[in-house]
MARRO-812392 format. One record per residue: x, y, z negated of N, C-alpha, C in turn. Coordinates in steps of 0.001 Angstrom, whole numbers, plus 500000, padded with zeros to 6 digits. Layout:
XYZXYZXYZ/...
//
This chain:
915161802012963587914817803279962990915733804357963551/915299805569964183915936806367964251916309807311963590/917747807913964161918292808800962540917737810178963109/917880811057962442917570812807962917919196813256962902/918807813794963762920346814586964650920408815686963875/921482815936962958921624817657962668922290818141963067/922553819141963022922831820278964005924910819484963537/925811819961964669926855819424963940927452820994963062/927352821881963005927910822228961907927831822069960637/926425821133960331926327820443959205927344819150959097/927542818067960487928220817098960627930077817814959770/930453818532960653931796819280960064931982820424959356/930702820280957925930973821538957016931889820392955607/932079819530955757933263818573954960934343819177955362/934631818969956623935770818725957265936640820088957361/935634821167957421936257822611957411935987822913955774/935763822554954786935475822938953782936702822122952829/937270821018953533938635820411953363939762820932954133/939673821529954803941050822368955752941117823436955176/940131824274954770940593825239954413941059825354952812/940506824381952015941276823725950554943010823400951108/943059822863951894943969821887952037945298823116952562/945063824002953321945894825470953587945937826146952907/944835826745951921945016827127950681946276826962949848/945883825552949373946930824908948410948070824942948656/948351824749950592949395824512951122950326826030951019/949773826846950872950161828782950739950168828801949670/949326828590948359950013828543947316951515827764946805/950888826576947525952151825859947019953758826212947591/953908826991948891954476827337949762955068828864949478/954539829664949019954568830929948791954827831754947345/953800830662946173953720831428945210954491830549943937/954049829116944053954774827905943420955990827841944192/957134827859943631958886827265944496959435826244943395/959896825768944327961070824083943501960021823029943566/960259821953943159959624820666942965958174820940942646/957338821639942041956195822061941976955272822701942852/955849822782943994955369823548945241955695822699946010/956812821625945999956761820221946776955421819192946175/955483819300945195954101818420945110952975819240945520/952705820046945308951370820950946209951434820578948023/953158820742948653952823819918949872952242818733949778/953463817843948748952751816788948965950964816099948765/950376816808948000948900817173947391948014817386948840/948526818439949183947641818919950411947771818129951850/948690817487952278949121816463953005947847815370953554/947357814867952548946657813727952884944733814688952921/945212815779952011943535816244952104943567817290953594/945011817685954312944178818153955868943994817138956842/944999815777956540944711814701957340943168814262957620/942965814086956446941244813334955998940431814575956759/940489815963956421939563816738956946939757816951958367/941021817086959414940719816594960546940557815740961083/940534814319960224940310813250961186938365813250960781/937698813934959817936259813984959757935762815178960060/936647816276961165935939816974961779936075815879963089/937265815448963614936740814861964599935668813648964642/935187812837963647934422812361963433933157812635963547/932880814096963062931860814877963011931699814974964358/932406815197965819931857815806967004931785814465967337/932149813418967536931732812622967940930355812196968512/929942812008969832928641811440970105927867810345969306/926520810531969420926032809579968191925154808382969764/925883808173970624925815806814970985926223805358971017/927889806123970292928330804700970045927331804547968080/926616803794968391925933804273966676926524802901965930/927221801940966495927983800712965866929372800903964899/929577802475965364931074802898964983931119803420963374/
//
């Protein structure tokens, strides 16, 4: 069965819709939160820009390896 190709800015509207949460938080937490409460906002935002660039690059990925 074949899949339908969408366009990829649908593939990486996660991935930018998590980076820009994830910088957000990171400027609040950075700027407006100070002391230990603005260290946990780093620490908070940390793993959610990881995840969103490793599923924008996911997103460009060619859809020939289709096993992956």
């Amino acid at each position: 069965m074949k899949k339908k190709s969408l366009n990829s800015s649908y593939n990486n509207l996660p991935g930018i819709t998590g980076l820009v949460i994830g910088i957000a938080l990171f400027l609040i937490g950075f700027l407006i939160v100070r002391g230990f409460e603005g260290a946990a906002y780093g620490l908070f935002t940390a793993p959610i820009l990881i995840i969103s660039i490793q599923a924008i690059i996911l997103g460009n990925r060619s859809r020939s390896l289709s096993w992956i």
